[in-house]
C-alpha positions as YAML, in Angstrom:
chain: A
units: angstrom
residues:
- id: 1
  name: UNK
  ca: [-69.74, 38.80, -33.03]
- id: 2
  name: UNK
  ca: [-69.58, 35.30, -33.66]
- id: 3
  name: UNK
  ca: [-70.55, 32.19, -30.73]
- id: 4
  name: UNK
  ca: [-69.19, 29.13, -30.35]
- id: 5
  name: UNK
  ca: [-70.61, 27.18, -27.89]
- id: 6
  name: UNK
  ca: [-67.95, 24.16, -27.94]
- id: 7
  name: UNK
  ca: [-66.41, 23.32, -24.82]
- id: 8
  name: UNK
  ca: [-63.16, 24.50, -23.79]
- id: 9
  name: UNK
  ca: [-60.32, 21.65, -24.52]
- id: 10
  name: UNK
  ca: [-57.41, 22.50, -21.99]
- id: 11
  name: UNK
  ca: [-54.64, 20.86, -22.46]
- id: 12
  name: UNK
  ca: [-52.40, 19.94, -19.31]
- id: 13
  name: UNK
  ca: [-51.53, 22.37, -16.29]
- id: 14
  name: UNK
  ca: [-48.79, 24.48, -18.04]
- id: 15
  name: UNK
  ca: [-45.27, 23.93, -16.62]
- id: 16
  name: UNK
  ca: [-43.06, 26.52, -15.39]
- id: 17
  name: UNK
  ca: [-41.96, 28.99, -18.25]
- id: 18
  name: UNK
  ca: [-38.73, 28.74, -19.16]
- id: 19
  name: UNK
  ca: [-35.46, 30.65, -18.68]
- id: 20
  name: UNK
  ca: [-34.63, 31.38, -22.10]
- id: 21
  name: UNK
  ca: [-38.21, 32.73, -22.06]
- id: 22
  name: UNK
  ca: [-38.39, 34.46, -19.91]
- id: 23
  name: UNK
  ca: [-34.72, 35.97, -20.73]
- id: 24
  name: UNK
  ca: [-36.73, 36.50, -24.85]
- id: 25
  name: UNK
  ca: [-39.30, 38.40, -23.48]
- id: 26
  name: UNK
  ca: [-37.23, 40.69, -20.90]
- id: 27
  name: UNK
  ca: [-34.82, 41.60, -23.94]
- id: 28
  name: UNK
  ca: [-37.66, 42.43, -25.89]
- id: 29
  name: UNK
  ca: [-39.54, 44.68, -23.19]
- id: 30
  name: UNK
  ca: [-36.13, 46.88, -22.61]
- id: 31
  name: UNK
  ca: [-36.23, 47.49, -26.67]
- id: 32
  name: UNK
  ca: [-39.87, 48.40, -26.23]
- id: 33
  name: UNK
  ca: [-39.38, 52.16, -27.09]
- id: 34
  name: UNK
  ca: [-36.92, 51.63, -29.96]
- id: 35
  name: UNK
  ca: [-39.23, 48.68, -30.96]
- id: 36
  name: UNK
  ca: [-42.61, 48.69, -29.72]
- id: 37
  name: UNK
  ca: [-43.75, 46.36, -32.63]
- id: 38
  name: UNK
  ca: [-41.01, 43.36, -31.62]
- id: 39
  name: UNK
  ca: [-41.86, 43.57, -28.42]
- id: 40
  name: UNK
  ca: [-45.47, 43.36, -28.83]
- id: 41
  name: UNK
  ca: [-45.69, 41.01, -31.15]
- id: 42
  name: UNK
  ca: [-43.47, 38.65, -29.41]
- id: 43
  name: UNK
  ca: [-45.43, 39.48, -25.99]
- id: 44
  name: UNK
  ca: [-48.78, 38.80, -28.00]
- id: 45
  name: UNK
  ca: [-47.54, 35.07, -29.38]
- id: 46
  name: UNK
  ca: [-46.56, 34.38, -26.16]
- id: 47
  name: UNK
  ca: [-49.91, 35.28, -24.17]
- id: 48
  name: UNK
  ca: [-52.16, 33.18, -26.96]
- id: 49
  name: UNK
  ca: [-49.49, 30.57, -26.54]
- id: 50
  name: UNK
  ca: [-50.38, 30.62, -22.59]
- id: 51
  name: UNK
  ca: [-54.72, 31.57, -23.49]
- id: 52
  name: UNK
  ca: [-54.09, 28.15, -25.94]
- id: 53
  name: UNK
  ca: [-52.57, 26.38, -22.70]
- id: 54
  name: UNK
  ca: [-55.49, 26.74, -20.84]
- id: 55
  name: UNK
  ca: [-58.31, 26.35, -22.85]
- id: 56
  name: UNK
  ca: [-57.57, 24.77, -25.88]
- id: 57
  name: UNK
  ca: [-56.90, 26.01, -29.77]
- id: 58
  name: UNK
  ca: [-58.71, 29.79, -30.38]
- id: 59
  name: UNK
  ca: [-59.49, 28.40, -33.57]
- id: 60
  name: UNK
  ca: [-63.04, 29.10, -34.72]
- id: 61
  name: UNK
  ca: [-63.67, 30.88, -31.47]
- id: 62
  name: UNK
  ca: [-64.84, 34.83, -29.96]
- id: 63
  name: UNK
  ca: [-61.97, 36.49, -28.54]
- id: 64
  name: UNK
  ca: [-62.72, 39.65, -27.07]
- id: 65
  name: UNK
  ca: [-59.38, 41.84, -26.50]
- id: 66
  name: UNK
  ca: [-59.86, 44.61, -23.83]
- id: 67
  name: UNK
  ca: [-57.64, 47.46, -23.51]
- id: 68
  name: UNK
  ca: [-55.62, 45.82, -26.58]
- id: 69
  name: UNK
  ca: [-53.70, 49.15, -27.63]
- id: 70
  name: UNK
  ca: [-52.09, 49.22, -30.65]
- id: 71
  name: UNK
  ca: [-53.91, 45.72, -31.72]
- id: 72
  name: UNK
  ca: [-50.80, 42.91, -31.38]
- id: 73
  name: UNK
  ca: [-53.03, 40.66, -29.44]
- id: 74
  name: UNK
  ca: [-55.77, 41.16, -31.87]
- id: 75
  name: UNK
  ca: [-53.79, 40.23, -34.71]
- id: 76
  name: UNK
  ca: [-52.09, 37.42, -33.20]
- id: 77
  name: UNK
  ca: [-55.59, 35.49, -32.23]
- id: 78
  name: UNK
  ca: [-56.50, 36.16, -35.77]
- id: 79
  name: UNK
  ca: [-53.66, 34.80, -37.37]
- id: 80
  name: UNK
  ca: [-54.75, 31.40, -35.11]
- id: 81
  name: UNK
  ca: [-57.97, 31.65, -36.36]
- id: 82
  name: UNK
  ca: [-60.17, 33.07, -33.97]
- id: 83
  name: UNK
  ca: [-62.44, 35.54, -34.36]
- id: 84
  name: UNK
  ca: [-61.03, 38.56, -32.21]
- id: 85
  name: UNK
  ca: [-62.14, 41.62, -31.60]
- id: 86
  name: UNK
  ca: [-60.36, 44.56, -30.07]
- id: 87
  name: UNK
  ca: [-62.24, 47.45, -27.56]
- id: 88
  name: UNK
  ca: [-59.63, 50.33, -26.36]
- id: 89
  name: UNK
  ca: [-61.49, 52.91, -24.73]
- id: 90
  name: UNK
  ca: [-57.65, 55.48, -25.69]
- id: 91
  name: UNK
  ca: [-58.08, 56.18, -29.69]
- id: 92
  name: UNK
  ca: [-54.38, 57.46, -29.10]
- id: 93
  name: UNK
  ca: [-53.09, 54.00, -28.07]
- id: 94
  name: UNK
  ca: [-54.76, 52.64, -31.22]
- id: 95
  name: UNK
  ca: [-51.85, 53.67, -33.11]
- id: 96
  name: UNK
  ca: [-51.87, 54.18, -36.50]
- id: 97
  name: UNK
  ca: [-52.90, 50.83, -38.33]
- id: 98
  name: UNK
  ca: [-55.80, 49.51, -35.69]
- id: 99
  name: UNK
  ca: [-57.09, 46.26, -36.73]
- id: 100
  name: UNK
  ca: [-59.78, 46.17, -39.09]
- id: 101
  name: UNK
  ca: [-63.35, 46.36, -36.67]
- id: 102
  name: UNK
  ca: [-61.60, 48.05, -33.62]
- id: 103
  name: UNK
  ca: [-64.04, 49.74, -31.20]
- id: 104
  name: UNK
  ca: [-63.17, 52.48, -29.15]
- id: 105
  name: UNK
  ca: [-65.19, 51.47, -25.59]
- id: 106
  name: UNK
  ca: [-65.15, 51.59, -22.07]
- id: 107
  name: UNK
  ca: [-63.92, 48.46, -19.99]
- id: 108
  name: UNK
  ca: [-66.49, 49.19, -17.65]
- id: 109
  name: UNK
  ca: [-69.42, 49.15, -20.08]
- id: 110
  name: UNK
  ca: [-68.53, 46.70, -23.22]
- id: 111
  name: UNK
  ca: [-71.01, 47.00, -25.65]
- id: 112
  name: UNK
  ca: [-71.40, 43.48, -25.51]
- id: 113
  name: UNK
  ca: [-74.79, 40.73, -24.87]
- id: 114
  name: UNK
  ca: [-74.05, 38.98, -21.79]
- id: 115
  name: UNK
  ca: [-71.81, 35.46, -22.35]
- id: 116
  name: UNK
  ca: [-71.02, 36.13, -25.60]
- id: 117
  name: UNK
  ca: [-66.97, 35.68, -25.85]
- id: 118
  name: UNK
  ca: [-65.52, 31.81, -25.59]
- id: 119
  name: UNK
  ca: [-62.30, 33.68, -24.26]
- id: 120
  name: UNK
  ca: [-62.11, 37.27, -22.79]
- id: 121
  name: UNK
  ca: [-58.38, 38.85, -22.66]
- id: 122
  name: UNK
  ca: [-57.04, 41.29, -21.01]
- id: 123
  name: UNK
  ca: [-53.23, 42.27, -21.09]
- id: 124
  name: UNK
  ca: [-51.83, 44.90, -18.10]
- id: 125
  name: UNK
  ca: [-54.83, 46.56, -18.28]
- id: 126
  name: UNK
  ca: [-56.49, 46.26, -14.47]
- id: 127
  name: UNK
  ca: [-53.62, 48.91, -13.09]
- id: 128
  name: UNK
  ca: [-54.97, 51.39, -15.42]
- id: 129
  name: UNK
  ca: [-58.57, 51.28, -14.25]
- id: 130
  name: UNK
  ca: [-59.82, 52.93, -10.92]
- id: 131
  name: UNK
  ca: [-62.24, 50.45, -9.83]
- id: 132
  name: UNK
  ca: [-60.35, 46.92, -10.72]
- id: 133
  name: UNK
  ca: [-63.57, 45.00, -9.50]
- id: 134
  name: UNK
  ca: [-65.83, 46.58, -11.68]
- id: 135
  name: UNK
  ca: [-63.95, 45.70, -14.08]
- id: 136
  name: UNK
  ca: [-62.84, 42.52, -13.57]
- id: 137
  name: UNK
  ca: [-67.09, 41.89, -13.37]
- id: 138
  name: UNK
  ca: [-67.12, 43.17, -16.72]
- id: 139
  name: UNK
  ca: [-64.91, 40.83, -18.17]
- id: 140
  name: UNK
  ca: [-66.92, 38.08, -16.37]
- id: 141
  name: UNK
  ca: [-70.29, 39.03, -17.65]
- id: 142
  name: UNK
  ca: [-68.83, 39.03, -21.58]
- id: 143
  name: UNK
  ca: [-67.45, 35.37, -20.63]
- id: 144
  name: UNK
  ca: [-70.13, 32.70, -21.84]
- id: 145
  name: UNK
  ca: [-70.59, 29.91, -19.42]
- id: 146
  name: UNK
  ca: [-67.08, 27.94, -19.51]
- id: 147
  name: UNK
  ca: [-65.34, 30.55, -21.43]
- id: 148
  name: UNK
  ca: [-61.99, 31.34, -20.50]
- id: 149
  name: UNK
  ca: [-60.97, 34.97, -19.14]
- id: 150
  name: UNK
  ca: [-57.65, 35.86, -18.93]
- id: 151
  name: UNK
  ca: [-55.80, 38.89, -16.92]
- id: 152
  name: UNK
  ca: [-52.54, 40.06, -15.91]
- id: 153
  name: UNK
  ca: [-51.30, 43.12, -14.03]
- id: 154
  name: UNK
  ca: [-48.05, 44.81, -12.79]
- id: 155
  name: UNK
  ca: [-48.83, 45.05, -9.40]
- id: 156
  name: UNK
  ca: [-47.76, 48.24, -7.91]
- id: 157
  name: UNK
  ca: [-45.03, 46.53, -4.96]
- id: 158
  name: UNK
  ca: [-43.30, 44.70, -8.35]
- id: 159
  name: UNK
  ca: [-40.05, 46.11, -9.51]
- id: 160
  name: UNK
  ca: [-41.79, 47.52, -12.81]
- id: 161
  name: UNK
  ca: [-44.74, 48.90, -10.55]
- id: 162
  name: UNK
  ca: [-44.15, 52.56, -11.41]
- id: 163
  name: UNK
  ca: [-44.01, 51.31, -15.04]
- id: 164
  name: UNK
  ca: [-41.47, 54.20, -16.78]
- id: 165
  name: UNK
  ca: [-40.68, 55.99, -13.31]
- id: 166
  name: UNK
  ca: [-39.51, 52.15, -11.88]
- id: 167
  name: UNK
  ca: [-38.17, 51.46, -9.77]
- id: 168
  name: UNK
  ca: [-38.44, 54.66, -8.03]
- id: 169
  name: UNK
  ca: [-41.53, 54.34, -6.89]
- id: 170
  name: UNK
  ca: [-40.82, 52.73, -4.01]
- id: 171
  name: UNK
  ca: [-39.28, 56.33, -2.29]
- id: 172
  name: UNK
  ca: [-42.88, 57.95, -3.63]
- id: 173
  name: UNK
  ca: [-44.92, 58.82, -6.86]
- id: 174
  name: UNK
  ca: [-44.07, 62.12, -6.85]
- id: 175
  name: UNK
  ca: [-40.64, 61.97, -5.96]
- id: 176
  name: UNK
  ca: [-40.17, 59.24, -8.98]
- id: 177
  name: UNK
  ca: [-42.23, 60.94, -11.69]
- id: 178
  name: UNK
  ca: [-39.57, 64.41, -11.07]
- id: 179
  name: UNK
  ca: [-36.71, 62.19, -11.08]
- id: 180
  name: UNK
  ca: [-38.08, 61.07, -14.91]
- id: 181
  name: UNK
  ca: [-38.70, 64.86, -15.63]
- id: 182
  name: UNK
  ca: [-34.93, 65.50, -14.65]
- id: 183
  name: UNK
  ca: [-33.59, 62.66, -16.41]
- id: 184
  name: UNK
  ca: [-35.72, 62.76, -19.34]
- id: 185
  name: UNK
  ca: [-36.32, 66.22, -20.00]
- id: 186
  name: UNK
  ca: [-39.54, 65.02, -20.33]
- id: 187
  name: UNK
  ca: [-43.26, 64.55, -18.24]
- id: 188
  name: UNK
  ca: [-44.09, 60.73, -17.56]
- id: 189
  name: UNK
  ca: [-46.94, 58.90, -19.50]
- id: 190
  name: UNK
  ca: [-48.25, 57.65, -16.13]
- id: 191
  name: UNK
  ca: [-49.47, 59.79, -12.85]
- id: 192
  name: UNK
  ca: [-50.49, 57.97, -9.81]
- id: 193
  name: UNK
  ca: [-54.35, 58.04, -9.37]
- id: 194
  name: UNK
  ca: [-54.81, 59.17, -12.62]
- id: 195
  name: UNK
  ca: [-54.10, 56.56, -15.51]
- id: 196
  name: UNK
  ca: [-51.93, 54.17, -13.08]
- id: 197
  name: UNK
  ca: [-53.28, 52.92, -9.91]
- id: 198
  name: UNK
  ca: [-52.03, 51.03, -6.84]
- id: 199
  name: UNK
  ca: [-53.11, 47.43, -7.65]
- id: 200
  name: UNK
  ca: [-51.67, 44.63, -5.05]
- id: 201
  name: UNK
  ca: [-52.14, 41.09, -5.70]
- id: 202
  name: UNK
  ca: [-53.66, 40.01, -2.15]
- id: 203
  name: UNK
  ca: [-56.86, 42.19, -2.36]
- id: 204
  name: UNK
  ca: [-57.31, 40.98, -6.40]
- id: 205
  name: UNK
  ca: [-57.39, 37.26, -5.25]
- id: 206
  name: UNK
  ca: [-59.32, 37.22, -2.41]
- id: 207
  name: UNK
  ca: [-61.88, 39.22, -4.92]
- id: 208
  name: UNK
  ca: [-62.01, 36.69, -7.20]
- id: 209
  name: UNK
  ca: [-61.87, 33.94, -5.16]
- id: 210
  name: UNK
  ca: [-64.65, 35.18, -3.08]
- id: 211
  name: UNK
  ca: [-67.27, 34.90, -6.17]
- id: 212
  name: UNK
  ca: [-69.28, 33.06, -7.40]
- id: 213
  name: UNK
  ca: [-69.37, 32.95, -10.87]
- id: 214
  name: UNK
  ca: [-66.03, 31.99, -11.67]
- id: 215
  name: UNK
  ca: [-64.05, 29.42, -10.88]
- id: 216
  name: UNK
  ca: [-60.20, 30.63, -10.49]
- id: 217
  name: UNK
  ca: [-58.06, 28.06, -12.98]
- id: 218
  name: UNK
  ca: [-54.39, 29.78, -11.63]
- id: 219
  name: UNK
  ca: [-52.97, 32.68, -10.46]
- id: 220
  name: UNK
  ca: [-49.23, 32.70, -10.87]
- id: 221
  name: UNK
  ca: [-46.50, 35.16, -12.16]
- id: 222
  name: UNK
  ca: [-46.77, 35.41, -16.04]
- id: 223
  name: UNK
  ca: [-43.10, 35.98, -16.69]
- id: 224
  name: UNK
  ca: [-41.21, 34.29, -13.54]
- id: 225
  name: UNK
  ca: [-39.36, 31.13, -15.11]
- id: 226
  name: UNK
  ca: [-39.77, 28.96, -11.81]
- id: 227
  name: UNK
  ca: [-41.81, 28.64, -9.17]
- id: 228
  name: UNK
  ca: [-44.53, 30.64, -10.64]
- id: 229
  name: UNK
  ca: [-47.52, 29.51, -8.79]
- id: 230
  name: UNK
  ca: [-45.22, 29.08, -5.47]
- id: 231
  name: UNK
  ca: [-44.08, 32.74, -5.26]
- id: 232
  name: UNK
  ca: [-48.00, 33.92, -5.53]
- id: 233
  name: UNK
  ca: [-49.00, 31.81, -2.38]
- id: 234
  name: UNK
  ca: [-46.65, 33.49, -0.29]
- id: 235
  name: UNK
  ca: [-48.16, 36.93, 1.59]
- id: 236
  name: UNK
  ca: [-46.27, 39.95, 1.44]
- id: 237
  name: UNK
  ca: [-43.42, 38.27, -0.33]
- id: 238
  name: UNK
  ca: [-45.72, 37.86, -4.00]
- id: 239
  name: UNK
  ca: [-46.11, 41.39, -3.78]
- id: 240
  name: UNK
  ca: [-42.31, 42.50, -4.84]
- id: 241
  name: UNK
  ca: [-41.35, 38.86, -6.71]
- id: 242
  name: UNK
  ca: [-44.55, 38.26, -8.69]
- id: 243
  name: UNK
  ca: [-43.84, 41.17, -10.62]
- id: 244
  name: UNK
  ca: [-46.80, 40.82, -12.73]
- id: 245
  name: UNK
  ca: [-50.11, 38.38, -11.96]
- id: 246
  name: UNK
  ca: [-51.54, 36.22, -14.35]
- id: 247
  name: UNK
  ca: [-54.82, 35.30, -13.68]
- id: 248
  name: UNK
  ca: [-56.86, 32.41, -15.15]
- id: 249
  name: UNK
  ca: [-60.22, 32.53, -14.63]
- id: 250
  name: UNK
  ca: [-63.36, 30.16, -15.79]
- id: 251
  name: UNK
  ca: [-66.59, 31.61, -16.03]
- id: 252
  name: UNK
  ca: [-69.44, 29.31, -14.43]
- id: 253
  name: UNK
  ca: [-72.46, 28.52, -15.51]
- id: 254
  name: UNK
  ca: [-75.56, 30.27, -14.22]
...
């Protein structure tokens, strides 16, 4: 992989997102079965829009994608001119056209040196992973001093928690994954405990607040078009109207 050792240049605190989009991307998520690659690929300019926001042009610099799927991120940090790099520990979520130098690995156990990404993504990824903190300490260990990480999550009290059996899951897991069988004809992608896991944004912050090694840049919803840092500071409440955390994090030197 290539290092960059520049200094991140973030630009000023991002303002709230807007309505009209927010209202692009929620169009484009309800086509994301008929299509996956419009949805994607307007999700992934949108993210490097927001990593850019934070910390600068990717330009010249290591992006590490984790859990990238089908590659959209990938491609869209390349087309800025970064030098991304995509691990996805599912070869069937690779799709059929990965991006050139995809690796299939573990988001527990990179096979990466220590500090050697200027930015380290990862898109709705951490409520797919049975030990979030692990893995969250994965993606800070990758992170070179001053590097940028960045994470979001559907939190499991957000309408979209239950992902394709939403918003059922609020009566139960089981109850809402045979109400998709019924409807669908069909078994869900996702079982509770299995490949989807109970994340909840109070317990993620006070984990990454409580270390050390990274300082925590903001935590707000990604797709909420006002208020989006307000509505996370608010117990119990950010836990149905975040509906998915955003999570900026700076890695600190040793």
């Amino acid at each position: 992989m290539h290092s960059n050792s520049r200094p991140t240049e973030p630009r000023s605190t991002p303002k709230d997102p807007s309505l009209r989009r927010s209202l692009a991307l929620f169009r484009a998520f309800r086509r994301e079965q008929q299509d996956p690659d419009g949805c994607y690929s307007l999700l992934a300019r949108d993210a490097a829009d927001q990593v850019e926001a934070y910390g600068g042009p990717v330009r010249g610099r290591t992006v590490a994608d984790v859990g990238g799927g089908g590659g959209w991120f990938t491609e869209e940090f390349r087309r800025r001119g970064a030098h991304a790099y995509l691990f996805e520990p599912d070869a069937g979520e690779l799709g059929p056209k990965p991006p050139a130098g995809a690796v299939i690995a573990d988001g527990y156990l990179l096979p990466l040196a220590d500090g050697s990404a200027d930015v380290v993504f990862s898109s709705n990824v951490l409520e797919h992973v049975a030990d979030p903190e692990t893995f969250l300490s994965e993606l800070v260990r990758v992170a070179r001093p001053g590097g940028l990480i960045y994470v979001s999550f559907t939190n499991w009290l957000s309408p979209w928690g239950g992902h394709e059996w939403a918003p059922w899951h609020y009566l139960g897991a089981e109850r809402a994954r045979a109400r998709y069988r019924r409807r669908t004809g069909k078994p869900p992608k996702h079982a509770l405990g299995e490949n989807l896991f109970a994340v909840h944004i109070g317990p993620t912050l006070h984990q990454v607040r409580a270390r050390e090694d990274v300082e925590v840049v903001a935590a707000r919803s990604r797709y909420w078009p006002f208020l989006a840092s307000a509505v996370v500071r608010v117990p119990g409440l950010r836990e149905f109207a975040t509906w998915n955390l955003l999570l900026i994090l700076r890695r600190c030197a040793p």
